[in-house]
py3Dmol code that shows the C-alpha trace and the ligand (Angstrom):
import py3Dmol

protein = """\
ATOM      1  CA  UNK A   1     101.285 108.438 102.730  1.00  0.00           C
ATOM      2  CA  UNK A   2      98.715 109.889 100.360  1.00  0.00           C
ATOM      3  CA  UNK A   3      96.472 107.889  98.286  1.00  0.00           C
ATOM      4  CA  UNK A   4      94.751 107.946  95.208  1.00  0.00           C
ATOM      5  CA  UNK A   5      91.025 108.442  96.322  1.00  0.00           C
ATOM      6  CA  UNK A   6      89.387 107.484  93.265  1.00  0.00           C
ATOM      7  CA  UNK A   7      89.252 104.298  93.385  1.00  0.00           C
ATOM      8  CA  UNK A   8      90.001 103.508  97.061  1.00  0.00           C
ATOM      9  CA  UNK A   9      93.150 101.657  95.648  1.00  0.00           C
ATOM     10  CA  UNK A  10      96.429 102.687  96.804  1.00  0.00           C
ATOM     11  CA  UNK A  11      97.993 100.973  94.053  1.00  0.00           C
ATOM     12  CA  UNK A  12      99.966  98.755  96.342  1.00  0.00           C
ATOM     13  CA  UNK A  13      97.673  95.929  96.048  1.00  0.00           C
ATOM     14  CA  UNK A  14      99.387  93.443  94.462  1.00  0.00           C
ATOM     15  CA  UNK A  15     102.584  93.668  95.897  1.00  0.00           C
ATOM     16  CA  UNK A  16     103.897  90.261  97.102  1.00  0.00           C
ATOM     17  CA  UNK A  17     105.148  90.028 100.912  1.00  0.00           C
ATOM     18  CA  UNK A  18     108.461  89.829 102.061  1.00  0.00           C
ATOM     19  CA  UNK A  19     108.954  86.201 103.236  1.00  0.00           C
ATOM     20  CA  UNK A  20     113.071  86.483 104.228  1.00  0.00           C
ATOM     21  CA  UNK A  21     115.226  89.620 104.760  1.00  0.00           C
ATOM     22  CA  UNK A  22     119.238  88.506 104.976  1.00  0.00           C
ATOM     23  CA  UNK A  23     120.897  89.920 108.035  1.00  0.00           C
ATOM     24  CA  UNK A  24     124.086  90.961 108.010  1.00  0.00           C
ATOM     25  CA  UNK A  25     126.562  89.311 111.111  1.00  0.00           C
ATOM     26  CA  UNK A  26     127.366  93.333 111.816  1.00  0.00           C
ATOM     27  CA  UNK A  27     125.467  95.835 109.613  1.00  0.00           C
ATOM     28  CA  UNK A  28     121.933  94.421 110.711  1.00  0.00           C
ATOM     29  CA  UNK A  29     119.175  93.311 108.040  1.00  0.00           C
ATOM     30  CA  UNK A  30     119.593  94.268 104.594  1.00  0.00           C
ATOM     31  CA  UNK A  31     116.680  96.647 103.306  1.00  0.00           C
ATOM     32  CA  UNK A  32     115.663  95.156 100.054  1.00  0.00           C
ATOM     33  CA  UNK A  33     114.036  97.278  96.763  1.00  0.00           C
ATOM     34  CA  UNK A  34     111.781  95.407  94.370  1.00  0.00           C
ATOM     35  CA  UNK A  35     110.876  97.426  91.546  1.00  0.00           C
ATOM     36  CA  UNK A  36     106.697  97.068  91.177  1.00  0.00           C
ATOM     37  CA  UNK A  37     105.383  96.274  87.617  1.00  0.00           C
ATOM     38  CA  UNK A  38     103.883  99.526  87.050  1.00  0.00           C
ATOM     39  CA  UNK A  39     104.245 101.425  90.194  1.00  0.00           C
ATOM     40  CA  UNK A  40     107.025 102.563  92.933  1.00  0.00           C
ATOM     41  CA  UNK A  41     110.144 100.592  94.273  1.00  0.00           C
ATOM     42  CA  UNK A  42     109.328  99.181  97.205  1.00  0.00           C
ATOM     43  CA  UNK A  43     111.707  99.340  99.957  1.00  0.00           C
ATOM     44  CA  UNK A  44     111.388  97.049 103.088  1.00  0.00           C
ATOM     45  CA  UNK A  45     113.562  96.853 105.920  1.00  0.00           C
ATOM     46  CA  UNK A  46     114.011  98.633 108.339  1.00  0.00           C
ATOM     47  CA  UNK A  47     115.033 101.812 106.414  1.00  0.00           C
ATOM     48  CA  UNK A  48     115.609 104.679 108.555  1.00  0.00           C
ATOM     49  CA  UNK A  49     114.928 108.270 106.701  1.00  0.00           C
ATOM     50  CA  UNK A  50     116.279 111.468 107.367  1.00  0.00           C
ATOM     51  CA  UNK A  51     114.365 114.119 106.829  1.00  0.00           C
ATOM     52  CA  UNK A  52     115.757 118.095 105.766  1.00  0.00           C
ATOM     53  CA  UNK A  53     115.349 118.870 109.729  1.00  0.00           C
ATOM     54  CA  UNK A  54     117.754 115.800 110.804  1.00  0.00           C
ATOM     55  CA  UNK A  55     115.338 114.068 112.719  1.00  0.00           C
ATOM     56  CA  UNK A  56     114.790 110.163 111.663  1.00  0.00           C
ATOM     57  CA  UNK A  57     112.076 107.855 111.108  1.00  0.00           C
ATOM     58  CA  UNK A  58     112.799 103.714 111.045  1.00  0.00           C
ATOM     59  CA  UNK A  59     109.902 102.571 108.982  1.00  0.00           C
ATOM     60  CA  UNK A  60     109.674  98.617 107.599  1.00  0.00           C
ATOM     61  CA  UNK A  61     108.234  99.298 104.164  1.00  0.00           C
ATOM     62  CA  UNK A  62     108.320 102.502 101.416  1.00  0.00           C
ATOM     63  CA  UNK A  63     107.138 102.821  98.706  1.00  0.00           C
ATOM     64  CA  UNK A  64     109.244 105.540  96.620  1.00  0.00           C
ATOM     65  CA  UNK A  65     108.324 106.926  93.753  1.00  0.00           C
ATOM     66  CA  UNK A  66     109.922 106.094  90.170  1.00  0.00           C
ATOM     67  CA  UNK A  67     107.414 107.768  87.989  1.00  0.00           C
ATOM     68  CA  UNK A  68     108.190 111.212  88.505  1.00  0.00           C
ATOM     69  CA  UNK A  69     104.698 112.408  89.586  1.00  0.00           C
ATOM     70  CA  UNK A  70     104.029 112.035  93.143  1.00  0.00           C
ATOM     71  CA  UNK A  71     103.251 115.033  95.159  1.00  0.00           C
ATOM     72  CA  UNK A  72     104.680 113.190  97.774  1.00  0.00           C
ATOM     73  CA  UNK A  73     108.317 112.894  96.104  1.00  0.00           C
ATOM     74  CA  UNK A  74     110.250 110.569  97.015  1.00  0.00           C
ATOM     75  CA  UNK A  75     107.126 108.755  98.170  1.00  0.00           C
ATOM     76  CA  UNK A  76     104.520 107.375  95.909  1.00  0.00           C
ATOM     77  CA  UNK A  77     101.118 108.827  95.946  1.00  0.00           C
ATOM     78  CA  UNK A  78      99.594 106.456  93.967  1.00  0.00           C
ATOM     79  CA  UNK A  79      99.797 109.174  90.877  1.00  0.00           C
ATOM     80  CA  UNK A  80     101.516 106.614  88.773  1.00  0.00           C
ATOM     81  CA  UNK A  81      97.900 104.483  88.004  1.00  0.00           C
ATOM     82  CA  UNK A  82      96.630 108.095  87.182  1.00  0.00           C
ATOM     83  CA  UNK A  83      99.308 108.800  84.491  1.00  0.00           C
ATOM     84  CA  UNK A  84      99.842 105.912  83.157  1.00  0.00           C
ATOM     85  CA  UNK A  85     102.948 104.782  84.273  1.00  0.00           C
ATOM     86  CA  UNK A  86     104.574 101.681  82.403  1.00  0.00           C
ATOM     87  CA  UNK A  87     107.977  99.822  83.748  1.00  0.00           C
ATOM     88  CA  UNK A  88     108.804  96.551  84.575  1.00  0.00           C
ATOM     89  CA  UNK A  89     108.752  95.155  87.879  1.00  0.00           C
ATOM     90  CA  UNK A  90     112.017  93.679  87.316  1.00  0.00           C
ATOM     91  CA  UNK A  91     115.942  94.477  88.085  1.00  0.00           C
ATOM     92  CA  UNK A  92     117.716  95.632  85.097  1.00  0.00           C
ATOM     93  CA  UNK A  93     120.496  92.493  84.555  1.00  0.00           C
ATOM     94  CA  UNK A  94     122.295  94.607  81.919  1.00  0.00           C
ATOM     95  CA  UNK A  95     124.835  97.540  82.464  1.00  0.00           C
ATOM     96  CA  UNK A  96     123.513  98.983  79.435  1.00  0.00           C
ATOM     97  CA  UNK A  97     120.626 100.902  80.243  1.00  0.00           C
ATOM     98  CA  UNK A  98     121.669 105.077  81.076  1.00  0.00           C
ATOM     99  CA  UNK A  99     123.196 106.147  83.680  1.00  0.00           C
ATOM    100  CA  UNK A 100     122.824 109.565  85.571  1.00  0.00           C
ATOM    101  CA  UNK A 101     125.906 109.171  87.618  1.00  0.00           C
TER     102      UNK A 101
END
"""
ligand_1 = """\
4
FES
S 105.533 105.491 91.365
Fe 103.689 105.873 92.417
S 103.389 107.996 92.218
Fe 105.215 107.626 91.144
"""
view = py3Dmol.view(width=600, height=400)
view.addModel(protein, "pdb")
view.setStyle({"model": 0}, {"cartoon": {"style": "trace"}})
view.addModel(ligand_1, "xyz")
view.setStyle({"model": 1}, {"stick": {}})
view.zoomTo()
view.show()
């Protein structure tokens, strides 16, 4: 993953370990996404990705990209310090907000 070589900062710094992961009795451990003040959503698992080719990858953290300007779509470059990016690094609760689907 690509990162922002300005500052030496990934922008993952302050991103607070994953202590417990549920497991489910037959699926396996649940990958879970915590939205980052500021930054990506970080996924941590195991998450296994697929890429255009078909082969797979089982990786225990990602960091995707919820900014839009990555050159590393749908991973996070670290672009989002560079631009400015403002969200909060919480779940929505509300049913509200727009949907796309
Ligand atoms: S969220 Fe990091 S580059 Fe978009």
């Amino acid at each position: 993953m690509a990162t922002d070589e300005t500052d030496g900062d990934d922008g993952h710094d302050d991103i607070e370990p994953v202590t417990h992961v549920e497991r489910h009795p037959t699926l396996g451990p649940a990958a879970v996404v915590t939205p980052r003040a500021n930054g990506p959503l970080v996924v941590d698992g195991p998450v296994t990705v697929t890429a255009p080719d078909g082969t797979t990858t089982t990786v225990q953290q990602l960091f995707l990209c919820r900014c839009g300007a990555s050159s590393t779509k749908p991973t996070c470059d670290g672009s989002h310090k560079r631009i400015g990016f403002s969200a909060p690094g919480v779940v929505p609760t509300s049913r509200s907000g727009p949907r796309s689907h």
